[in-house]
Structure formats: structure tokens, C-alpha cells
N, CA, C and O atoms as CSV, one atom per row, in Angstrom:
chain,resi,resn,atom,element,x,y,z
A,1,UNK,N,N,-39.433,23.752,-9.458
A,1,UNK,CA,C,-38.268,24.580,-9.703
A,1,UNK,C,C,-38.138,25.556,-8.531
A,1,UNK,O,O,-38.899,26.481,-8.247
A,2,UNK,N,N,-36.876,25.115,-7.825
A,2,UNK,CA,C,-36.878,25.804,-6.785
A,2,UNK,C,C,-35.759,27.854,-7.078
A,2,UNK,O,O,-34.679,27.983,-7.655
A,3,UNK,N,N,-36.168,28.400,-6.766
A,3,UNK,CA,C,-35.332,30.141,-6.775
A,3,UNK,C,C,-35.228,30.274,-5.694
A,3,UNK,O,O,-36.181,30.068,-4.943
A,4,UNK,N,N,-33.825,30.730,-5.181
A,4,UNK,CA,C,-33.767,31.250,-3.912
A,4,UNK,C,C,-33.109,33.251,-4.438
A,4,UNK,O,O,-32.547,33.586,-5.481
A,5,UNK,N,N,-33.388,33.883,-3.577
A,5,UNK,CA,C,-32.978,35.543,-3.971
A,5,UNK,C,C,-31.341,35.127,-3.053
A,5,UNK,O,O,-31.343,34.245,-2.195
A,6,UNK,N,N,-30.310,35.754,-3.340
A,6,UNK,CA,C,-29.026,35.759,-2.453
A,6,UNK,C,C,-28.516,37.050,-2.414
A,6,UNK,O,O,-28.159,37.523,-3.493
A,7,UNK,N,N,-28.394,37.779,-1.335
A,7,UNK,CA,C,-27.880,39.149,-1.306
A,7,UNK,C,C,-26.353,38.889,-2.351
A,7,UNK,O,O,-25.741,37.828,-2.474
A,8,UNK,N,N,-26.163,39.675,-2.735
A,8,UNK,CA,C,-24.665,40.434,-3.259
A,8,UNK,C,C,-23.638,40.586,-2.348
A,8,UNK,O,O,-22.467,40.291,-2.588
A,9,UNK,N,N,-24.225,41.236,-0.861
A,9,UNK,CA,C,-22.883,41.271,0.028
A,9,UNK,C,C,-22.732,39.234,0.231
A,9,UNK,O,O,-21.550,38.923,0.378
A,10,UNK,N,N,-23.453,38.316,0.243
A,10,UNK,CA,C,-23.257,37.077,0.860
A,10,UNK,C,C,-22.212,36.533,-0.523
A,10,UNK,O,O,-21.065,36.087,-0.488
A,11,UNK,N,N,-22.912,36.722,-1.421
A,11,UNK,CA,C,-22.151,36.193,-2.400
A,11,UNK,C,C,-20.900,36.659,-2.542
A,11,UNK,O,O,-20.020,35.805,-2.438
A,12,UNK,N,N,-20.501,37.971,-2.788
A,12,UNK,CA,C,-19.004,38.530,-2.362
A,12,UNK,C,C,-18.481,37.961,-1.491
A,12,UNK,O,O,-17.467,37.337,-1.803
A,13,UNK,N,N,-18.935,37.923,-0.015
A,13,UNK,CA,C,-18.319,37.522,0.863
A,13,UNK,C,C,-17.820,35.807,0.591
A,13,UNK,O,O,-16.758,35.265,0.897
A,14,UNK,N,N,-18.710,35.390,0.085
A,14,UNK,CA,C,-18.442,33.840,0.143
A,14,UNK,C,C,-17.536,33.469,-1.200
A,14,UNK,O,O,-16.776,32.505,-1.298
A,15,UNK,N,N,-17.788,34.395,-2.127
A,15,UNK,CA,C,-16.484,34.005,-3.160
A,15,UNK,C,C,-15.200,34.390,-2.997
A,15,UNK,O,O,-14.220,34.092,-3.680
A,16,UNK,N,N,-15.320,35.403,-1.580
A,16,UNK,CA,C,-13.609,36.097,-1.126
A,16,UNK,C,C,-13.307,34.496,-0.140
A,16,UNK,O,O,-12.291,33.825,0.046
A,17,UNK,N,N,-14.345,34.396,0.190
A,17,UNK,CA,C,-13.632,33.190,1.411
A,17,UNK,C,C,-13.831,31.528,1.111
A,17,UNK,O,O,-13.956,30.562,1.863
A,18,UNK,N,N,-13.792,31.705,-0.596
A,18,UNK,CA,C,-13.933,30.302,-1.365
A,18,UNK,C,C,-15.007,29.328,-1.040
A,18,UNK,O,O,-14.833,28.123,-1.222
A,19,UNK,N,N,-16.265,29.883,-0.499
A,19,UNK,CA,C,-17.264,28.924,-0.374
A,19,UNK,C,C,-18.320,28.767,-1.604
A,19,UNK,O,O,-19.312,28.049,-1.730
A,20,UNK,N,N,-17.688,29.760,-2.492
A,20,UNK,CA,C,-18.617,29.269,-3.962
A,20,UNK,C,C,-17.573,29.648,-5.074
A,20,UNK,O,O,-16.439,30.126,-5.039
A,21,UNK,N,N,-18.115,29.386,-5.714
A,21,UNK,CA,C,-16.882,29.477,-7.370
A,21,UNK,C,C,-17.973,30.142,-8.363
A,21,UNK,O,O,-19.070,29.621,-8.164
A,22,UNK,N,N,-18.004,30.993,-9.228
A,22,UNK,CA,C,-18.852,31.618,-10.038
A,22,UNK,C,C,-17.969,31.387,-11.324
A,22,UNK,O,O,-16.771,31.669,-11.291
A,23,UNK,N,N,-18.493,30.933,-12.328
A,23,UNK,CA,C,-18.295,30.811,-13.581
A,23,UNK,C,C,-19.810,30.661,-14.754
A,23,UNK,O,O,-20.766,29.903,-14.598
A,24,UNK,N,N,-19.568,31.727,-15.972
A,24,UNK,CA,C,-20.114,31.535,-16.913
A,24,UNK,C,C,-22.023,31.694,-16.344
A,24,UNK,O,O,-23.041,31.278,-16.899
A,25,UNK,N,N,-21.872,32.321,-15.293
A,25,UNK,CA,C,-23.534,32.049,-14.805
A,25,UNK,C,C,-24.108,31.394,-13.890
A,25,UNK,O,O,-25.183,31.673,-13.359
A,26,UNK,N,N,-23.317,30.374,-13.640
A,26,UNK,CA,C,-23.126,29.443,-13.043
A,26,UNK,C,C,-22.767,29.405,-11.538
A,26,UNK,O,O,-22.154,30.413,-11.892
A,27,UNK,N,N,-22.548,29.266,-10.303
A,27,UNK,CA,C,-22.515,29.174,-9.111
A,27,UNK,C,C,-22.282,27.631,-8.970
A,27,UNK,O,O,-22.741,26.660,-9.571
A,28,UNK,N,N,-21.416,27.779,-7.973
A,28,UNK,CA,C,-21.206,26.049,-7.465
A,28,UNK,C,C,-20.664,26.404,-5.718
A,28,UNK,O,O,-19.783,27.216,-5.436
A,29,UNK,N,N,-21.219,25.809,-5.006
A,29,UNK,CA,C,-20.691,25.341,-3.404
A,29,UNK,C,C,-19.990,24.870,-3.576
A,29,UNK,O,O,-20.046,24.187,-4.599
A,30,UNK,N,N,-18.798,24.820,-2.791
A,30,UNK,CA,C,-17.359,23.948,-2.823
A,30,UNK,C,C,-17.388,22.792,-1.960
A,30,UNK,O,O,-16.664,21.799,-2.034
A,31,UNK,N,N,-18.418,23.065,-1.035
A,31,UNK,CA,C,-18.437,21.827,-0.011
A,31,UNK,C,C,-19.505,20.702,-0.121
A,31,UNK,O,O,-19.392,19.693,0.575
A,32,UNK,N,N,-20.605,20.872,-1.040
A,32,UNK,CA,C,-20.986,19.884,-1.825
A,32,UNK,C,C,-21.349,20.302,-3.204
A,32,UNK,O,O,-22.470,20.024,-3.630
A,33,UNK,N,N,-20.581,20.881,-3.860
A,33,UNK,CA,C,-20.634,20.670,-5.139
A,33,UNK,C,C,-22.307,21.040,-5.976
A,33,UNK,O,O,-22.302,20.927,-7.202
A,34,UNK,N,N,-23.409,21.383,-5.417
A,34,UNK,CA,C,-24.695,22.268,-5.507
A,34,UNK,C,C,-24.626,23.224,-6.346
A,34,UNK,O,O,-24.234,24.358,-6.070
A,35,UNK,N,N,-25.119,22.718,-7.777
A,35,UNK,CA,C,-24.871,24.280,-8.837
A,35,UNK,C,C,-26.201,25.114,-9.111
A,35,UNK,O,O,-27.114,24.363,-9.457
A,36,UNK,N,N,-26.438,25.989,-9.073
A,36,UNK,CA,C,-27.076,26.990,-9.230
A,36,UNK,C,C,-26.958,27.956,-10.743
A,36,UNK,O,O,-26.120,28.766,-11.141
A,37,UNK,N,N,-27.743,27.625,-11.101
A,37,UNK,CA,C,-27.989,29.153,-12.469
A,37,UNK,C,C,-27.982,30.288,-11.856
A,37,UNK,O,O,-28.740,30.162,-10.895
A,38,UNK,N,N,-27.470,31.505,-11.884
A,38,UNK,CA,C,-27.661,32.914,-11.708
A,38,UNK,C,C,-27.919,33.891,-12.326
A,38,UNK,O,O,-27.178,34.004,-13.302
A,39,UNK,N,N,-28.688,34.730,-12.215
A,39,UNK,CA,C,-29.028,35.747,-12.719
A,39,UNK,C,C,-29.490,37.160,-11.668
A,39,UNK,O,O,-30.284,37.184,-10.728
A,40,UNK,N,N,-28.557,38.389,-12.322
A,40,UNK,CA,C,-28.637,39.038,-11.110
A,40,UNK,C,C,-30.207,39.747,-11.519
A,40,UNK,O,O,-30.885,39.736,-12.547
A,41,UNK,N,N,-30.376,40.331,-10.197
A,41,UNK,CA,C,-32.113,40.668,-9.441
A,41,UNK,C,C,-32.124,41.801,-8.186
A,41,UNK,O,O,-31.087,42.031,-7.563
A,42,UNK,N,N,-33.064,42.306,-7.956
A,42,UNK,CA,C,-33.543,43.471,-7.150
A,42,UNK,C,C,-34.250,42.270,-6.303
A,42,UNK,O,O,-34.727,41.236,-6.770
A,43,UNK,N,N,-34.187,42.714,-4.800
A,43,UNK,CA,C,-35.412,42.041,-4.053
A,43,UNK,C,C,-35.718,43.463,-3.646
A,43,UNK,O,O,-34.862,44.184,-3.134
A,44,UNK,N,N,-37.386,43.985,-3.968
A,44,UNK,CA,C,-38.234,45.166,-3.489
A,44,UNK,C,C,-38.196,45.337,-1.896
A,44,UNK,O,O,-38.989,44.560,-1.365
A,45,UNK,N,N,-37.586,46.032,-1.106
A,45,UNK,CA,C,-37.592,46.166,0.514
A,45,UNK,C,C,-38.722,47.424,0.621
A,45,UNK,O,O,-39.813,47.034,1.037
A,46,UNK,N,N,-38.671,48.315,0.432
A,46,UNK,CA,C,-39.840,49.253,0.149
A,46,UNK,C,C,-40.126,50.111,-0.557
A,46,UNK,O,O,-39.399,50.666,-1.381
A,47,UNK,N,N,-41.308,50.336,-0.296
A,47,UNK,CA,C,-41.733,51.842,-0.969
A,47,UNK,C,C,-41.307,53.477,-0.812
A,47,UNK,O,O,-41.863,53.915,0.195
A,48,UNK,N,N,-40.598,54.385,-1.405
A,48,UNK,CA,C,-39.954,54.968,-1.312
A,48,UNK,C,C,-40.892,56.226,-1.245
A,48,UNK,O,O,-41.574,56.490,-2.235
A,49,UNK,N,N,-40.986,57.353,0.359
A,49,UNK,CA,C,-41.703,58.309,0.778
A,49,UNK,C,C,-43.453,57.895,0.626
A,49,UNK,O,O,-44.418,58.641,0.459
A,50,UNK,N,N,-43.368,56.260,0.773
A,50,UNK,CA,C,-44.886,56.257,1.508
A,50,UNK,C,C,-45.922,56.051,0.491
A,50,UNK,O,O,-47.084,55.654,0.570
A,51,UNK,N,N,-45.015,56.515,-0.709
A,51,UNK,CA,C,-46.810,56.411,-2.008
A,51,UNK,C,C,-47.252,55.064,-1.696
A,51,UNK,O,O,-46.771,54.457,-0.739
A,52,UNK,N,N,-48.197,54.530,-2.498
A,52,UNK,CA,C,-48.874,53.287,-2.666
A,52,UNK,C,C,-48.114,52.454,-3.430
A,52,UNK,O,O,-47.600,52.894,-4.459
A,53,UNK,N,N,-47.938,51.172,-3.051
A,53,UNK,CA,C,-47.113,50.109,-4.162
A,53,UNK,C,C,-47.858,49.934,-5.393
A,53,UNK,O,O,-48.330,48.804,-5.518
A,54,UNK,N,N,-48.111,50.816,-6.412
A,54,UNK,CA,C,-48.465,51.053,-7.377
A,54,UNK,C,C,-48.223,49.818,-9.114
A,54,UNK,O,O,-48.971,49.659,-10.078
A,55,UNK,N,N,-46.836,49.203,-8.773
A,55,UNK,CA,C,-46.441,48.188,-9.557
A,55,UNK,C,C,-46.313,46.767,-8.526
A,55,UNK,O,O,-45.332,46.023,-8.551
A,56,UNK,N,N,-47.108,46.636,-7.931
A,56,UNK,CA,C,-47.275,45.687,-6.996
A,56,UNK,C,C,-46.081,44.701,-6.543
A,56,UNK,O,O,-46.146,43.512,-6.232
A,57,UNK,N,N,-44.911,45.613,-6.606
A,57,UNK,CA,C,-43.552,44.469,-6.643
A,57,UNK,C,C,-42.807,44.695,-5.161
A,57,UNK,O,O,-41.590,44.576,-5.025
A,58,UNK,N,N,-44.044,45.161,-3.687
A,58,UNK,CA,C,-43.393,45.145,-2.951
A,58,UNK,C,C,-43.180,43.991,-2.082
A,58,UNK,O,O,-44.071,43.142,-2.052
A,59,UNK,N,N,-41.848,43.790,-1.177
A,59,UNK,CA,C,-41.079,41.813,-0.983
A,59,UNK,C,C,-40.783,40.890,-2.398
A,59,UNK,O,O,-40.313,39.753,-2.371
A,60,UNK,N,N,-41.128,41.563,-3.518
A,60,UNK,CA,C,-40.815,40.629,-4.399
A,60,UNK,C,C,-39.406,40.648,-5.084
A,60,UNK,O,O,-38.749,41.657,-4.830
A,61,UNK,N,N,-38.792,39.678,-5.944
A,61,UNK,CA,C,-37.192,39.840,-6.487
A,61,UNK,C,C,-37.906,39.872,-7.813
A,61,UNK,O,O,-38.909,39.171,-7.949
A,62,UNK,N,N,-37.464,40.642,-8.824
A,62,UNK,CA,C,-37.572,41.244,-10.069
A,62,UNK,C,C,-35.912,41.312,-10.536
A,62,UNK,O,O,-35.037,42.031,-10.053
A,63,UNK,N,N,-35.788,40.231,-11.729
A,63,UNK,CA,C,-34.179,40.413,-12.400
A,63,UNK,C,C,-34.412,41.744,-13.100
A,63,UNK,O,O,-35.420,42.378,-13.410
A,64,UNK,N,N,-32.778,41.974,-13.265
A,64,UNK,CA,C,-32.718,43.128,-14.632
A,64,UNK,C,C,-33.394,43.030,-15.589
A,64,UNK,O,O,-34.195,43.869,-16.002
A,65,UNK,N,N,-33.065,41.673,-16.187
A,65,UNK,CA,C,-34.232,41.709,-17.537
A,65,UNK,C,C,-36.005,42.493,-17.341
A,65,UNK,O,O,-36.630,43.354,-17.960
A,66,UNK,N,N,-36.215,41.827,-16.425
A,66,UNK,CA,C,-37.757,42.407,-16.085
A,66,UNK,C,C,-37.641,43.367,-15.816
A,66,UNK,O,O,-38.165,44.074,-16.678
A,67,UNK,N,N,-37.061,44.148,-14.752
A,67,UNK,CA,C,-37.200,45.611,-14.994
A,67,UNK,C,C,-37.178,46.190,-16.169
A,67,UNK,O,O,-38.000,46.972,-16.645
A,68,UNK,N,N,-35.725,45.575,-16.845
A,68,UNK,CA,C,-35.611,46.264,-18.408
A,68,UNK,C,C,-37.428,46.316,-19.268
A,68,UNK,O,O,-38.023,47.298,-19.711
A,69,UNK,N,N,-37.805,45.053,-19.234
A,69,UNK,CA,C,-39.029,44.686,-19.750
A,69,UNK,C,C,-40.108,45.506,-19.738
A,69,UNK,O,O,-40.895,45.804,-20.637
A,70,UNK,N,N,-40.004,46.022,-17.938
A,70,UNK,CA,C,-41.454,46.892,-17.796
A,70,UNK,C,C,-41.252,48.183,-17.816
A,70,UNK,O,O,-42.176,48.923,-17.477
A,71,UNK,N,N,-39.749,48.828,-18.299
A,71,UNK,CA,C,-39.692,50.370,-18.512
A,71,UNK,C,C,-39.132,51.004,-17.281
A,71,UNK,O,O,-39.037,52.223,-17.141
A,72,UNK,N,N,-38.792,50.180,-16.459
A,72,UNK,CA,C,-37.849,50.251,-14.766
A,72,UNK,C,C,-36.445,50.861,-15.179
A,72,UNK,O,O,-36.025,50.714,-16.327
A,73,UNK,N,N,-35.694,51.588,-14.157
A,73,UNK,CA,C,-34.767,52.088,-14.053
A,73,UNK,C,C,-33.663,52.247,-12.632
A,73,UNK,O,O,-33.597,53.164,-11.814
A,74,UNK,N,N,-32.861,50.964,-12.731
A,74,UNK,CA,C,-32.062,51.447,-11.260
A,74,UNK,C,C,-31.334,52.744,-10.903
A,74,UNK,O,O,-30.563,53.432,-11.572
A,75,UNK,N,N,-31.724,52.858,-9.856
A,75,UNK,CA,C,-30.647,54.386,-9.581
A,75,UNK,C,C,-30.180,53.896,-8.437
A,75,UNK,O,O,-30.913,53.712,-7.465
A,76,UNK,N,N,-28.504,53.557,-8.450
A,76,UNK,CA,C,-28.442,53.509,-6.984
A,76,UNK,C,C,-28.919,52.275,-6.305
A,76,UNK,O,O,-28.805,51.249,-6.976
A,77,UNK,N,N,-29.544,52.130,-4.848
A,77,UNK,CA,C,-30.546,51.702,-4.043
A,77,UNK,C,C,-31.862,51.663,-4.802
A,77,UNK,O,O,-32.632,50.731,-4.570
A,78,UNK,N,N,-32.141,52.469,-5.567
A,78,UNK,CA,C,-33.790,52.700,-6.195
A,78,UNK,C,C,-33.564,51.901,-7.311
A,78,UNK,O,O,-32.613,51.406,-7.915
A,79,UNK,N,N,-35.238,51.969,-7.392
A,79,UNK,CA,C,-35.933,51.051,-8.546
A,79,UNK,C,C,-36.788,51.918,-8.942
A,79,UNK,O,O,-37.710,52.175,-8.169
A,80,UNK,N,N,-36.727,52.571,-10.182
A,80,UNK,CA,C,-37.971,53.713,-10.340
A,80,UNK,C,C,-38.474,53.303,-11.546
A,80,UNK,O,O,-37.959,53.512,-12.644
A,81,UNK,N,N,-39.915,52.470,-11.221
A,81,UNK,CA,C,-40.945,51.727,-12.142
A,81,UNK,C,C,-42.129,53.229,-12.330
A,81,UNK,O,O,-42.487,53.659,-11.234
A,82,UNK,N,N,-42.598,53.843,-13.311
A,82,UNK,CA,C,-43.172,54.529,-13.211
A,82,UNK,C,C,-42.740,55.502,-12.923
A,82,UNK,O,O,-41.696,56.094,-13.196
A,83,UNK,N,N,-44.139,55.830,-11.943
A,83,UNK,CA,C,-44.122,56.945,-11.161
A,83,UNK,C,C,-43.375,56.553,-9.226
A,83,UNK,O,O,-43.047,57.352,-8.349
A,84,UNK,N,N,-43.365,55.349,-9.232
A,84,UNK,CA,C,-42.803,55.015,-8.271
A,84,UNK,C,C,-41.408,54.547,-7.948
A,84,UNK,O,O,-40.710,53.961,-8.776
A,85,UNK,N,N,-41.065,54.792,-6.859
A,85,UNK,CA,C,-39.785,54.694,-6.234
A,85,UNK,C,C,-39.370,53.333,-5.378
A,85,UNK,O,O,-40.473,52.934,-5.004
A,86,UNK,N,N,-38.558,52.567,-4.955
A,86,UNK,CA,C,-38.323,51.234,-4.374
A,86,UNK,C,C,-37.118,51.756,-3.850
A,86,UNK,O,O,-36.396,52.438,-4.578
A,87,UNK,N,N,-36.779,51.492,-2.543
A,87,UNK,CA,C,-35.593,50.707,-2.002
A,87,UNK,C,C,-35.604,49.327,-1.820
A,87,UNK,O,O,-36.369,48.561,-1.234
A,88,UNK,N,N,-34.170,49.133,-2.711
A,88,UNK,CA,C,-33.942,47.677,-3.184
A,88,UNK,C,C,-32.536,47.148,-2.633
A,88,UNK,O,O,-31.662,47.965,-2.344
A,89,UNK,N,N,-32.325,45.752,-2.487
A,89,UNK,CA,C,-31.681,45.410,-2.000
A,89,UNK,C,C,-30.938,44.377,-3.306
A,89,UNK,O,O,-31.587,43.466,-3.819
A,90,UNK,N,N,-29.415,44.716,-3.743
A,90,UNK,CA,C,-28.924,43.901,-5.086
A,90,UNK,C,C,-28.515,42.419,-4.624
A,90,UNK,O,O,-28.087,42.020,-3.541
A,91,UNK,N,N,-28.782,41.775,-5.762
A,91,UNK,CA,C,-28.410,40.148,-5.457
A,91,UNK,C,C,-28.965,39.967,-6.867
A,91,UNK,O,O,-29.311,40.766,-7.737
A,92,UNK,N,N,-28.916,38.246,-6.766
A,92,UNK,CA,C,-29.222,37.317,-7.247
A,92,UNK,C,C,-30.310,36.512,-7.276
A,92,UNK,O,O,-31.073,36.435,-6.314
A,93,UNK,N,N,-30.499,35.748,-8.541
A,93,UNK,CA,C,-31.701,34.561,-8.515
A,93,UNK,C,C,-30.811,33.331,-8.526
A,93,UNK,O,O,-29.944,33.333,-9.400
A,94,UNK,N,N,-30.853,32.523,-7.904
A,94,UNK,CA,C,-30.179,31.146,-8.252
A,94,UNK,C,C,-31.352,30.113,-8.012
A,94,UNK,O,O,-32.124,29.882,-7.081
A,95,UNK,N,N,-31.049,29.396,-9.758
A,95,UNK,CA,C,-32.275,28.598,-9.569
A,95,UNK,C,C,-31.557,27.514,-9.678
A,95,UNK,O,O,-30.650,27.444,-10.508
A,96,UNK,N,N,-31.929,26.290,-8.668
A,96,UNK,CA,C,-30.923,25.119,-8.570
A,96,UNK,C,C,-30.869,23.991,-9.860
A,96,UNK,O,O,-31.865,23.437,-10.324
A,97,UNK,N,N,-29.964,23.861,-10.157
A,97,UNK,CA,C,-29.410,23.050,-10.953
A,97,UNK,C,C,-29.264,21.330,-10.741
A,97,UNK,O,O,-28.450,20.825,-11.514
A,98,UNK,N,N,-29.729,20.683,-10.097
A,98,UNK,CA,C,-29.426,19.310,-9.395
A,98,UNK,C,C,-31.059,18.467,-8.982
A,98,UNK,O,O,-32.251,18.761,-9.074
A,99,UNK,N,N,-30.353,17.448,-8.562
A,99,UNK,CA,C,-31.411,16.838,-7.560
A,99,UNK,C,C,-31.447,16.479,-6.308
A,99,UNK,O,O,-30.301,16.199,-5.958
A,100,UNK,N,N,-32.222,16.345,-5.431
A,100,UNK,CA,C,-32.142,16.546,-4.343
A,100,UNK,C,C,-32.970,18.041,-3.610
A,100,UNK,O,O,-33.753,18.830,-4.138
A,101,UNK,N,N,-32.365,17.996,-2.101
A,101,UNK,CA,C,-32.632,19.412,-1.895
A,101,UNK,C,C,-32.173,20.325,-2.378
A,101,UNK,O,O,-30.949,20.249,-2.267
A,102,UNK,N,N,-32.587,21.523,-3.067
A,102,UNK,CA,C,-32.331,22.329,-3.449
A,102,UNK,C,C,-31.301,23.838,-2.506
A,102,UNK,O,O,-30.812,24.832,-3.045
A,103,UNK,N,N,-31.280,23.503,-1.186
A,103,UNK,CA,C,-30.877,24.133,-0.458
A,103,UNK,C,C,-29.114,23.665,0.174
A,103,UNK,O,O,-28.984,22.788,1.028
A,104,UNK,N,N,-28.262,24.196,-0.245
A,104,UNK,CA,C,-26.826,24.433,0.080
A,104,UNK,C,C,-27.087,24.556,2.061
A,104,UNK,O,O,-27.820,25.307,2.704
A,105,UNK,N,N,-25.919,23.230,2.619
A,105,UNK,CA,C,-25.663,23.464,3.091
A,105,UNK,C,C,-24.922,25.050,3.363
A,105,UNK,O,O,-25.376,25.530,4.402
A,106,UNK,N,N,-24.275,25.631,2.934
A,106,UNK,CA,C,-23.505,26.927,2.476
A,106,UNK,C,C,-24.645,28.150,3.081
A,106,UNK,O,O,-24.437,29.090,3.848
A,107,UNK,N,N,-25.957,27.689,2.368
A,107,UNK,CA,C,-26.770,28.594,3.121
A,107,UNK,C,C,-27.688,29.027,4.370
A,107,UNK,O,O,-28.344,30.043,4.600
A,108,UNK,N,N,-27.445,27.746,5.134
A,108,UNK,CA,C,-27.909,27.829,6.350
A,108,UNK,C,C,-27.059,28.410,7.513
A,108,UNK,O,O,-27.621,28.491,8.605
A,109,UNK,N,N,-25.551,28.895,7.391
A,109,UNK,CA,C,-25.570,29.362,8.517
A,109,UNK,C,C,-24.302,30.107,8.501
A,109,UNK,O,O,-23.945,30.740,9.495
């Protein structure tokens, strides 16, 4: 089971300029037809004023649900698990739907 993380600005951008179609959860490429499950997600970029990665979720993508799960709170850019702080970057999980490669032309370039 392949997950890829997809920024939020790519996905905006690519549903203003019709290279994906979003319905019901769902994601589809227009130029081969590649569907994807979605669910939106934090990817962890860093640690916020240096403490220690304390919830060990730094480079990692964590959906809403899981944050919800472990007592997390977005603010903004932040992710405040605890006592700790994250700058985060918003997007998506898309876990591919098909067979084959799992990778959209769409996303290479």
C-alpha cells in the first residue's frame, strides 16, 4: 500500500488548472485516470524554538484524525502535541487506489 503526502498549494493549484478532479474523497488525474483516496494531513517540517522532538513526529505526515487521537491541536502553521510545538506544512495523504504504479504521471513534474 503505497501513501504519498501532497502539499495543499499543489493540489489547489492542479484542481484550478484541471489536472485532478476531487470528489467525495476521492482524487482522480485527468490524464490517466489514477485514483487516489484522500485524507487531509500535517507533514512535521520542524521543531518549533529548538526543544527536543519530544512526540517523535519530526519529517513525518500525521492526518487530522491522529492528531485528534493523540490530544494535538493545529494553530495556524503549528501543531501543538503536548508540550511541544511543530511547523507544519498542510496537505494530504493519498493512498492509491489502482494497479500498477502507484505514481501519477501528474506528479513528476
Amino acid at each position: 500500500m503505497t501513501k504519498l503526502f501532497i502539499p495543499q498549494e499543489w493540489i489547489a493549484q492542479a484542481d484550478m488548472e484541471g489536472v485532478i478532479r476531487i470528489e467525495g474523497g476521492v482524487m482522480t488525474v485527468a490524464s490517466d485516470g489514477k485514483q487516489y483516496g484522500i485524507e487531509e494531513a500535517l507533514y512535521v517540517v520542524s521543531v518549533e524554538g529548538g526543544d527536543p522532538d519530544a512526540e517523535d513526529l519530526l519529517g513525518k505526515v500525521i492526518t487530522h484524525e491522529e492528531v485528534r487521537q493523540r490530544g494535538g491541536e493545529q494553530v495556524g502553521e503549528s501543531l501543538i502535541m503536548g508540550e511541544t510545538a511543530y511547523r507544519i506544512e498542510q496537505g494530504f495523504v493519498a493512498l492509491f487506489e489502482g494497479s500498477g504504479s502507484p505514481v501519477s504521471e501528474a506528479f513528476r513534474g
